[in-house]
Biopython code that builds the backbone (N, CA, C, O; Angstrom):
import numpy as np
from Bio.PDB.StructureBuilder import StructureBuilder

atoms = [
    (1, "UNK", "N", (129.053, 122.179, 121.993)),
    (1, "UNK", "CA", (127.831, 121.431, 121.841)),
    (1, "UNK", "C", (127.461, 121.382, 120.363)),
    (1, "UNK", "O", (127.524, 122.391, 119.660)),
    (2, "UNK", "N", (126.997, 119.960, 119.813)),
    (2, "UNK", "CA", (126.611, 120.023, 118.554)),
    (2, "UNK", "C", (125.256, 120.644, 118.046)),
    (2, "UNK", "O", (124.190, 120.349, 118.586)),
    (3, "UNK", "N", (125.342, 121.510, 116.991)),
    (3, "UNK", "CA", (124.230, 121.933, 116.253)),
    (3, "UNK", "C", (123.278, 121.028, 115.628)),
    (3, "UNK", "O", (123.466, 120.170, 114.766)),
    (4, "UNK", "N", (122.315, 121.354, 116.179)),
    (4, "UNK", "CA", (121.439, 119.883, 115.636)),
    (4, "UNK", "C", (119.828, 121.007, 114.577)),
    (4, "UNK", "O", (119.136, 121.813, 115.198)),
    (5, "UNK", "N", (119.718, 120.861, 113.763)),
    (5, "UNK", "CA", (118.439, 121.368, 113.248)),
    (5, "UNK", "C", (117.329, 120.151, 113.175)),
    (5, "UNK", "O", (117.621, 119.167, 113.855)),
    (6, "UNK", "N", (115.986, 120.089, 112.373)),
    (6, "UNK", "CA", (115.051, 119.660, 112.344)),
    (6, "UNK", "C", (115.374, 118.516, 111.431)),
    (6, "UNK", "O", (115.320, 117.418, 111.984)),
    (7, "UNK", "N", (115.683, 118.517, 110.218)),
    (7, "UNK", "CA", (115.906, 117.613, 109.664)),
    (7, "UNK", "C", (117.019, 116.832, 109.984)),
    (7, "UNK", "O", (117.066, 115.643, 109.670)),
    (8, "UNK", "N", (118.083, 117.502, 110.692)),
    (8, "UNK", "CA", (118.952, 116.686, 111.242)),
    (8, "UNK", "C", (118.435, 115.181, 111.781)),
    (8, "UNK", "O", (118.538, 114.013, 111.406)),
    (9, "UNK", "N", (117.822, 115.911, 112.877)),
    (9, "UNK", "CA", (117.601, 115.210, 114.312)),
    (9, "UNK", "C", (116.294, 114.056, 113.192)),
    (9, "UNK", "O", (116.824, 112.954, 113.049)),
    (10, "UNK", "N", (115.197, 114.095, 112.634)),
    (10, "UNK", "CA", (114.770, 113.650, 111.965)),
    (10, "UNK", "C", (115.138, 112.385, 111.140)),
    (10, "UNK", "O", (114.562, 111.307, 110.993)),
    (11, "UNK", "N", (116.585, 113.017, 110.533)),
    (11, "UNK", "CA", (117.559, 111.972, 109.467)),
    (11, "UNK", "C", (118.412, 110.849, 110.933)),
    (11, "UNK", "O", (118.461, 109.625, 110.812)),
    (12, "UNK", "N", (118.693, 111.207, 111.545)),
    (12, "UNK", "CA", (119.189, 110.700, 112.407)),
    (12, "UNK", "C", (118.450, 109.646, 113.369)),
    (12, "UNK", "O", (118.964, 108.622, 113.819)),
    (13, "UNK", "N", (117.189, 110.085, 113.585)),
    (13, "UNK", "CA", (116.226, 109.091, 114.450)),
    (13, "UNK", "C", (115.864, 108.286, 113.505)),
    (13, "UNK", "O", (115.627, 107.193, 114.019)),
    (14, "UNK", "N", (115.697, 108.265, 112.366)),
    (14, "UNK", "CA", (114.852, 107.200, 111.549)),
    (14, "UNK", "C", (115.872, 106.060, 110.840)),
    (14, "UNK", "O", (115.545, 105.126, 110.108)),
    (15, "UNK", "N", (117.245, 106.456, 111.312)),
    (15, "UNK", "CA", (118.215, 105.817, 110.726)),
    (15, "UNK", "C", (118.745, 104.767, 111.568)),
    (15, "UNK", "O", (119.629, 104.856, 112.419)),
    (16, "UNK", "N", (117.865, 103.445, 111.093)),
    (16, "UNK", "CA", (118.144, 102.522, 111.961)),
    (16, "UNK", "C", (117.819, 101.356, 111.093)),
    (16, "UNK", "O", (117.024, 101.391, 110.154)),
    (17, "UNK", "N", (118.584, 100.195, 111.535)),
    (17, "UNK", "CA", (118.835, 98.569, 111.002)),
    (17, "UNK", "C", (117.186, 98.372, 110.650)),
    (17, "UNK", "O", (116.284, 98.816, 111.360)),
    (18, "UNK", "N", (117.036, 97.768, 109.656)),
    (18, "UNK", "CA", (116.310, 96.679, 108.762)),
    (18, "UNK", "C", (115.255, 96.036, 109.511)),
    (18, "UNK", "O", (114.051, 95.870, 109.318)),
    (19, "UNK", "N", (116.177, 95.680, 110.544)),
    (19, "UNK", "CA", (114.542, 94.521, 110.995)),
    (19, "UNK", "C", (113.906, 95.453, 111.805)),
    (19, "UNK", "O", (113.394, 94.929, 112.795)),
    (20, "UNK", "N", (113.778, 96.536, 111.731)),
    (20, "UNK", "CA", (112.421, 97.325, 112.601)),
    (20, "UNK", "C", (112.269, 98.417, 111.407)),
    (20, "UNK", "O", (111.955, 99.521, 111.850)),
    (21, "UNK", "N", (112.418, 98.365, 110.015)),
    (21, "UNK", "CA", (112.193, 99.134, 109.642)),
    (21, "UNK", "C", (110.912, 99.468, 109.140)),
    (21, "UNK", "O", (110.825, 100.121, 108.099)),
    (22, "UNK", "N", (109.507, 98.947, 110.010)),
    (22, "UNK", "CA", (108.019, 99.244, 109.654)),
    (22, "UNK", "C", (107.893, 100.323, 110.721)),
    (22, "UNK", "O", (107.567, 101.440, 110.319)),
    (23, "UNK", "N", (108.112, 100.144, 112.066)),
    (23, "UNK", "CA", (108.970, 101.005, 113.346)),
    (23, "UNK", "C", (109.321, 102.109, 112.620)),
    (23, "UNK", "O", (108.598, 103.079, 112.844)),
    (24, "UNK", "N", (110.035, 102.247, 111.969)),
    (24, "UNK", "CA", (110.684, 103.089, 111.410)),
    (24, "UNK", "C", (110.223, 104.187, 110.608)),
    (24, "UNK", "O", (110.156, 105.416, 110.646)),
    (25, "UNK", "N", (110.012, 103.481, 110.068)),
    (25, "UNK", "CA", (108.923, 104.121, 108.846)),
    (25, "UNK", "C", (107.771, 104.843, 109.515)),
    (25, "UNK", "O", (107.550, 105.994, 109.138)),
    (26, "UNK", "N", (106.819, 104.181, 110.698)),
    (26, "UNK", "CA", (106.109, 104.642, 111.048)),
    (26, "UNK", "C", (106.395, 106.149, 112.065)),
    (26, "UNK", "O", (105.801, 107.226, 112.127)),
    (27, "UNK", "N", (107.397, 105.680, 112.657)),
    (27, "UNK", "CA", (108.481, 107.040, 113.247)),
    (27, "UNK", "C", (108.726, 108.091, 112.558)),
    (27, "UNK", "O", (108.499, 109.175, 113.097)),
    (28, "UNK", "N", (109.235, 108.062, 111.232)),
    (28, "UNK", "CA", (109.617, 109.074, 110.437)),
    (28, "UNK", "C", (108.452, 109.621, 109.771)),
    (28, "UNK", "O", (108.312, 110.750, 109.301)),
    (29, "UNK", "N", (107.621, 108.633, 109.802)),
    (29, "UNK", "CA", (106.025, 109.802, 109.116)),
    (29, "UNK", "C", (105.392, 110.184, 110.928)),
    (29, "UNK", "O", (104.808, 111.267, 110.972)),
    (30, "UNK", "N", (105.418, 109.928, 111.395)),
    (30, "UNK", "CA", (105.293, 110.996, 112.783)),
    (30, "UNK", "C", (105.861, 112.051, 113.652)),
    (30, "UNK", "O", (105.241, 112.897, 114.297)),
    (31, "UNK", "N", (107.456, 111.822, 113.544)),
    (31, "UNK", "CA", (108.204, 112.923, 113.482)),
    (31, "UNK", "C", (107.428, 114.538, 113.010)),
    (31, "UNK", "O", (107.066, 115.473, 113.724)),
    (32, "UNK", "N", (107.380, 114.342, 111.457)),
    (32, "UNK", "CA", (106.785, 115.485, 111.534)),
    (32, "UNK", "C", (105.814, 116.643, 112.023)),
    (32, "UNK", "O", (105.883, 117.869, 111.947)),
    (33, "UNK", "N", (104.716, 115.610, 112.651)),
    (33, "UNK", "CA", (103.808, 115.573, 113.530)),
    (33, "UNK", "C", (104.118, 116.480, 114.804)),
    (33, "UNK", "O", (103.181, 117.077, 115.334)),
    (34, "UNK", "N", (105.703, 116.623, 115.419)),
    (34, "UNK", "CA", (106.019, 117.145, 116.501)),
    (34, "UNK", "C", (106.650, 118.563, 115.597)),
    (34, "UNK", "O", (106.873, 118.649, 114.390)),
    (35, "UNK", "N", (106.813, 119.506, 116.593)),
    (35, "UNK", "CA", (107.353, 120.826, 116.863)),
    (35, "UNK", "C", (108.935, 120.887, 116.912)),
    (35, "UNK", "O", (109.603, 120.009, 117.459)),
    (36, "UNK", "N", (109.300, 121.642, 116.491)),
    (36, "UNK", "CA", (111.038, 121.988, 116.214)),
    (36, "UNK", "C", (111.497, 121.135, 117.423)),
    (36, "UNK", "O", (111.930, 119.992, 117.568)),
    (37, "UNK", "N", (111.182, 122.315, 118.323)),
    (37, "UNK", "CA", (111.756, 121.903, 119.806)),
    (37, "UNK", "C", (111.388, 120.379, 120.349)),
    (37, "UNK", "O", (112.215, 119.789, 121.045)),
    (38, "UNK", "N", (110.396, 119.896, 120.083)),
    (38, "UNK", "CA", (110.100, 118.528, 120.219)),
    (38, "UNK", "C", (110.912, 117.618, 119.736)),
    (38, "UNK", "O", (111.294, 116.740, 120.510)),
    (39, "UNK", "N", (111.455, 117.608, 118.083)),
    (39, "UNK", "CA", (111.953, 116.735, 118.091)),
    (39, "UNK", "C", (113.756, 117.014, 118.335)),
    (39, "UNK", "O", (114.581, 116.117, 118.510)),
    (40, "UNK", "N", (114.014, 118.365, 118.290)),
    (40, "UNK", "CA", (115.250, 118.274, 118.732)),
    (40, "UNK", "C", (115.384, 117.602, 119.990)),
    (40, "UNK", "O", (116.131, 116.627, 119.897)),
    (41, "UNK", "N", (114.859, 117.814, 121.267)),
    (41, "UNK", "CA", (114.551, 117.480, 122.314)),
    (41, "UNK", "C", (114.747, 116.253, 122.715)),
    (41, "UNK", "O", (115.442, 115.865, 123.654)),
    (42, "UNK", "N", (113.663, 115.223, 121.446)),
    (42, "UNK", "CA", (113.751, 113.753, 121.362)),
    (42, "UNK", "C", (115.078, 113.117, 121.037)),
    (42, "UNK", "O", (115.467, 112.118, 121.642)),
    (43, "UNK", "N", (115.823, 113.742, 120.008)),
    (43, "UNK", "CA", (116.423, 113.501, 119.219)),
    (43, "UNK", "C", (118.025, 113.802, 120.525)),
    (43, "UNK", "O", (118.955, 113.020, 120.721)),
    (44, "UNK", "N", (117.836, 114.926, 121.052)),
    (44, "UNK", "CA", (118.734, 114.994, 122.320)),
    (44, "UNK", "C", (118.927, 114.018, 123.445)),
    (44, "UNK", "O", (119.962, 113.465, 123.818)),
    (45, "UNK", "N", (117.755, 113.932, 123.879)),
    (45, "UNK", "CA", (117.422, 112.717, 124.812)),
    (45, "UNK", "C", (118.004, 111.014, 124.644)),
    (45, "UNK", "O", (118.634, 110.270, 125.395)),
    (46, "UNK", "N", (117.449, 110.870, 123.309)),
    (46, "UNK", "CA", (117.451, 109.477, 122.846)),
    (46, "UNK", "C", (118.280, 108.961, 121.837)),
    (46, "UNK", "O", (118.556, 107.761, 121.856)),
    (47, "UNK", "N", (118.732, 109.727, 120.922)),
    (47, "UNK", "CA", (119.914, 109.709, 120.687)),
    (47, "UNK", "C", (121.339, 110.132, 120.754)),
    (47, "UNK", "O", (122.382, 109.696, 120.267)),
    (48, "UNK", "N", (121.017, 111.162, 121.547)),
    (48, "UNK", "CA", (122.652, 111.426, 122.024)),
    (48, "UNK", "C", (123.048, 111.419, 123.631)),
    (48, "UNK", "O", (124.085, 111.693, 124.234)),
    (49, "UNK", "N", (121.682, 110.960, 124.057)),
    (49, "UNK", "CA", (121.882, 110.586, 125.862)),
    (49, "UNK", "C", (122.072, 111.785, 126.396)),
    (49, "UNK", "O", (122.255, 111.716, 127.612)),
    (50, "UNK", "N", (122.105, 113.068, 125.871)),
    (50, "UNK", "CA", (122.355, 114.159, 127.002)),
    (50, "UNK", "C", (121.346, 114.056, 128.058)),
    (50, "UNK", "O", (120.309, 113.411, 127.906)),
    (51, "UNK", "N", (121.719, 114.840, 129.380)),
    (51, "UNK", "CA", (120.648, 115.137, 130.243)),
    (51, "UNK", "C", (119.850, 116.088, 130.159)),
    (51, "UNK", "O", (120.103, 117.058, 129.444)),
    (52, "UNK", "N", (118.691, 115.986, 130.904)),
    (52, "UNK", "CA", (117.365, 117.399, 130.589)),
    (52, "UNK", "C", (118.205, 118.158, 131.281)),
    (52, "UNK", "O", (117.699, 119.233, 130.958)),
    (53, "UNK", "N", (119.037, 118.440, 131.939)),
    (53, "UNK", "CA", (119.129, 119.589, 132.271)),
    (53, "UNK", "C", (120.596, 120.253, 130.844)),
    (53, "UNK", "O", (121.056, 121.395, 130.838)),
    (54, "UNK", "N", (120.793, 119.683, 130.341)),
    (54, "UNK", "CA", (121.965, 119.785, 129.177)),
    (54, "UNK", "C", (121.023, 120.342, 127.867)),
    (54, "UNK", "O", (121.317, 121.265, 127.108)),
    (55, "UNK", "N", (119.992, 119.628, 127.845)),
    (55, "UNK", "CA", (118.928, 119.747, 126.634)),
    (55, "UNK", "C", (118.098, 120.946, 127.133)),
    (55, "UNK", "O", (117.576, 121.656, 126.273)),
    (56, "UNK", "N", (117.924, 121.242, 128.423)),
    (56, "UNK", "CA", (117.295, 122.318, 128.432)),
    (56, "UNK", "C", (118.097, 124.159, 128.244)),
    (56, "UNK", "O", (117.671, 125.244, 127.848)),
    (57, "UNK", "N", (119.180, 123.737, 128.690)),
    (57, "UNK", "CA", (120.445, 124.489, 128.214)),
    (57, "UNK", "C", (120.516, 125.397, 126.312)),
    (57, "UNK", "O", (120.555, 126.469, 125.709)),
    (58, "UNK", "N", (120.490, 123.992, 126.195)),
    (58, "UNK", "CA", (120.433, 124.126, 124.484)),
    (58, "UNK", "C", (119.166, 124.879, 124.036)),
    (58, "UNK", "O", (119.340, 125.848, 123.297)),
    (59, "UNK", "N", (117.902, 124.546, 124.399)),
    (59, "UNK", "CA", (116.501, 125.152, 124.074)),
    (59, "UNK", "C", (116.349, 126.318, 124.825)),
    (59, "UNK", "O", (115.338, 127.000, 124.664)),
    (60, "UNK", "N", (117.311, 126.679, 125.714)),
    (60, "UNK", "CA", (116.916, 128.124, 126.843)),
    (60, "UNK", "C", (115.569, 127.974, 127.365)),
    (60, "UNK", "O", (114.676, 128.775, 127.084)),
    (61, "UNK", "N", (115.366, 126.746, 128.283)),
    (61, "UNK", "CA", (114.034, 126.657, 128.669)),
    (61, "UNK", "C", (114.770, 126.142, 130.348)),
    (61, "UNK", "O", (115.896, 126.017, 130.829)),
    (62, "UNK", "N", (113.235, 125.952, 130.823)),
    (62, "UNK", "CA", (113.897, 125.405, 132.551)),
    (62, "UNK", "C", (113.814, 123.803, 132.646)),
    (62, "UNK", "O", (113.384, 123.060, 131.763)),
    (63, "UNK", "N", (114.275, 123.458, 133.800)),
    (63, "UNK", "CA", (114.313, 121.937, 133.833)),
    (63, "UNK", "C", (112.791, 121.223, 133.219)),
    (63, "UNK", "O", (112.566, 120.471, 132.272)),
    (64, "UNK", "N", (112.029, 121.776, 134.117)),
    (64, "UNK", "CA", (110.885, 121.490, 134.347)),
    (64, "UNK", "C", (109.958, 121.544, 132.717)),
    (64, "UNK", "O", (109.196, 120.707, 132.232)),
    (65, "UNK", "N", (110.360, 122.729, 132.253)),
    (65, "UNK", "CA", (109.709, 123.256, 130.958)),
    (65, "UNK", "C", (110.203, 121.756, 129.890)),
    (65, "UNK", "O", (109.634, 120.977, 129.126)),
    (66, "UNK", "N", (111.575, 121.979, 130.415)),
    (66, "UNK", "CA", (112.124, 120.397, 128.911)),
    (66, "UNK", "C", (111.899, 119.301, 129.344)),
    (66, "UNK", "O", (112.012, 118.327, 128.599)),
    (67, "UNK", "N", (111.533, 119.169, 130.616)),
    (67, "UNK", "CA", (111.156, 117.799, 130.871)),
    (67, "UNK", "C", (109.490, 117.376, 129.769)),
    (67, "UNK", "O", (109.155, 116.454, 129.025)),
    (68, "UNK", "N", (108.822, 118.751, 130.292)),
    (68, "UNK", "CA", (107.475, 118.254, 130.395)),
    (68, "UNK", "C", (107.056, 118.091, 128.698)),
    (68, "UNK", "O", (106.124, 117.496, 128.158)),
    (69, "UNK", "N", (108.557, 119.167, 127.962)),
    (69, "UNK", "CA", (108.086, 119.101, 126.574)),
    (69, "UNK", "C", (108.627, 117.895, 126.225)),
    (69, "UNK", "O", (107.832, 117.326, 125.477)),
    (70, "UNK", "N", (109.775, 117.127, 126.450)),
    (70, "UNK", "CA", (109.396, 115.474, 126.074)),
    (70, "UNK", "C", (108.763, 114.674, 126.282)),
    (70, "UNK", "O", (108.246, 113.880, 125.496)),
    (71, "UNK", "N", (108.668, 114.762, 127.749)),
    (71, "UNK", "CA", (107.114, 114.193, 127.794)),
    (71, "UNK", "C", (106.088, 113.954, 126.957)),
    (71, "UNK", "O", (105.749, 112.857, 126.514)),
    (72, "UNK", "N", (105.674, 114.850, 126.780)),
    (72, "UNK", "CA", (104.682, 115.439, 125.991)),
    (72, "UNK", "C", (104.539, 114.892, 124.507)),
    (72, "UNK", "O", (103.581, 114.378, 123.930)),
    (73, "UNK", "N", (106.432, 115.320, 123.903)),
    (73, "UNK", "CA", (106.915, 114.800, 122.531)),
    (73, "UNK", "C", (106.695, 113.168, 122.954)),
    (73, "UNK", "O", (106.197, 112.699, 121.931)),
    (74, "UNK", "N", (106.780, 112.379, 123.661)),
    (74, "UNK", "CA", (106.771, 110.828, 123.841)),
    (74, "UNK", "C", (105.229, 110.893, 123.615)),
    (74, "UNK", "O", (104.711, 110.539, 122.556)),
    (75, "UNK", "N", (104.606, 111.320, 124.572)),
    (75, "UNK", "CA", (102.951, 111.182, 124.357)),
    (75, "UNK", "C", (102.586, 110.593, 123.160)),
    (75, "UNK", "O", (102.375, 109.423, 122.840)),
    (76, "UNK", "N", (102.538, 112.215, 122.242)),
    (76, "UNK", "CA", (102.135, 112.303, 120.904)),
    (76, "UNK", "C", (102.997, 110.971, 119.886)),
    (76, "UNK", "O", (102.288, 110.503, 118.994)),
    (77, "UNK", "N", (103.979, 110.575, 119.967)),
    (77, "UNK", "CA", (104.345, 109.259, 119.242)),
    (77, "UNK", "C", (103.804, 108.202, 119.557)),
    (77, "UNK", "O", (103.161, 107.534, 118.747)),
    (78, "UNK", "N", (103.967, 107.887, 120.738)),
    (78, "UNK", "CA", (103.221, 107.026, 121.669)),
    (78, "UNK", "C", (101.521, 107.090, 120.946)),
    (78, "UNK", "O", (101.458, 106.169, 120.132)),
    (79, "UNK", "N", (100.701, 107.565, 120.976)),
    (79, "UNK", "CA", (99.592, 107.510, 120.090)),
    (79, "UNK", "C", (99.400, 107.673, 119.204)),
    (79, "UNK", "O", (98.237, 107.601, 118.810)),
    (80, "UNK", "N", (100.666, 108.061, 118.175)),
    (80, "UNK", "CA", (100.496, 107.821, 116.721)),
    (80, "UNK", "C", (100.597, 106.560, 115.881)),
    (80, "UNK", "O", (100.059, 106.223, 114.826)),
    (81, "UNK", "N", (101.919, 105.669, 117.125)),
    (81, "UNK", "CA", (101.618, 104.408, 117.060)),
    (81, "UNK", "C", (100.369, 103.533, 117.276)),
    (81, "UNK", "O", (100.204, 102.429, 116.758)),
    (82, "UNK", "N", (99.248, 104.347, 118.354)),
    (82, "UNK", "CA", (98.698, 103.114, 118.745)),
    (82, "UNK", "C", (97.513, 103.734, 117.661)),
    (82, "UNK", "O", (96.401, 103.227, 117.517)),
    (83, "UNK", "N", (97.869, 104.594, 117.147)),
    (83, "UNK", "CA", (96.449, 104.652, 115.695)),
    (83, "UNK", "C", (96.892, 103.912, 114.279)),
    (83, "UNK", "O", (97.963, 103.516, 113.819)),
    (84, "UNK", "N", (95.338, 103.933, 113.767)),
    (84, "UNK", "CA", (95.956, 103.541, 112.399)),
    (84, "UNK", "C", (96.009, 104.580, 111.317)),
    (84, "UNK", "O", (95.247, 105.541, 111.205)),
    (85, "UNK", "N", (96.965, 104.274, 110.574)),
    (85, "UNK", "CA", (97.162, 104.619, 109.694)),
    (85, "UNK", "C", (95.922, 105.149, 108.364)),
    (85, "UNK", "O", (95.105, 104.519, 107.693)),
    (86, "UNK", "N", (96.273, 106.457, 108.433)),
    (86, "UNK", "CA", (95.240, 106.607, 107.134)),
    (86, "UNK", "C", (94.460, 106.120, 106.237)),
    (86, "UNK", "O", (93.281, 106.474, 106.261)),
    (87, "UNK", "N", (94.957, 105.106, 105.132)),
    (87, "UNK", "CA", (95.159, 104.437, 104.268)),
    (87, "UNK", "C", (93.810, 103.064, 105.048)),
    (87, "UNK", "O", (92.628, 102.797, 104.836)),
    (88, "UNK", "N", (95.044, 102.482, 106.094)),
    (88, "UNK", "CA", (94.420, 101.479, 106.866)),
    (88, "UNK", "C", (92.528, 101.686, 107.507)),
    (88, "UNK", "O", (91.561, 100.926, 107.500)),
    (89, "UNK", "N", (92.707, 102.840, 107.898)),
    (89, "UNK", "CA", (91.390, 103.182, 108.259)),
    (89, "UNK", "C", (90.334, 103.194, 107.085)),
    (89, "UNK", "O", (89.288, 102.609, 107.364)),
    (90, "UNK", "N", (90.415, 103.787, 105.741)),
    (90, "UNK", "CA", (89.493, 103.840, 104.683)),
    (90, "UNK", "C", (89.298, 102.628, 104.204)),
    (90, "UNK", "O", (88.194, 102.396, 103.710)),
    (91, "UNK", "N", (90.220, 101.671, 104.233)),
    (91, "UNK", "CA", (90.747, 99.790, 103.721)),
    (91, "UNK", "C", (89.520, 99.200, 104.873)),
    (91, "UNK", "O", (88.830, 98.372, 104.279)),
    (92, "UNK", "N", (88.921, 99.430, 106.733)),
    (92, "UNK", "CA", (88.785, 98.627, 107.408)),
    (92, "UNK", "C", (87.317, 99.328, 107.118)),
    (92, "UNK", "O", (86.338, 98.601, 107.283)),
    (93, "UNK", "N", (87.046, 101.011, 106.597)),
    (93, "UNK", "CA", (85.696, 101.094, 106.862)),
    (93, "UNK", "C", (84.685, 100.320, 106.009)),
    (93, "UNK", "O", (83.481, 100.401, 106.253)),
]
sb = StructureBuilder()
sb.init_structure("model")
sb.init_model(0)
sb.init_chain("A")
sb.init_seg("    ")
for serial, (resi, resn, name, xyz) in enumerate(atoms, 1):
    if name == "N":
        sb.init_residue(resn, " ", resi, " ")
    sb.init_atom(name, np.array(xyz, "f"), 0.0, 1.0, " ", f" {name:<3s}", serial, name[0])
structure = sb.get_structure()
């Protein structure tokens, strides 16, 4: 099984074609936002297709435990997208 660390999995998710690279961008400044295990997790899931029960293997957690922590890791992106941006917020007040 491949060794994956934080910045790995990080360099690897954000590394993607041009025409989504605002997507992108916005991904890689949220990444950080998640927990080791979170984004390895993500980074297991979605880019290398393993199964939760393969990914939970790797983290020494139970099915249930790695399910709920991607979950969870989707959540938190999932509403980092639907906020705005720092910058954007002080620009609209």
């Amino acid at each position: 099984m491949k060794r994956v660390t934080r910045a790995t999995a990080i360099s690897e998710i954000t590394a993607r074609p041009l025409e989504r690279e605002a997507e992108i961008k916005r991904l890689h400044d949220l990444l950080p936002s998640l927990g080791d295990e979170e984004i390895i997790a993500v980074y297991f899931r979605f880019w290398e297709s393993l199964l939760i029960e393969d990914i939970a293997k790797i983290l020494g957690r139970s099915w249930d435990d790695t399910d709920q922590l991607i979950e969870r890791s989707i959540r938190k992106l999932r509403r980092g997208f639907f906020e705005l941006p720092d910058a954007w917020q002080s620009i609209a007040a």
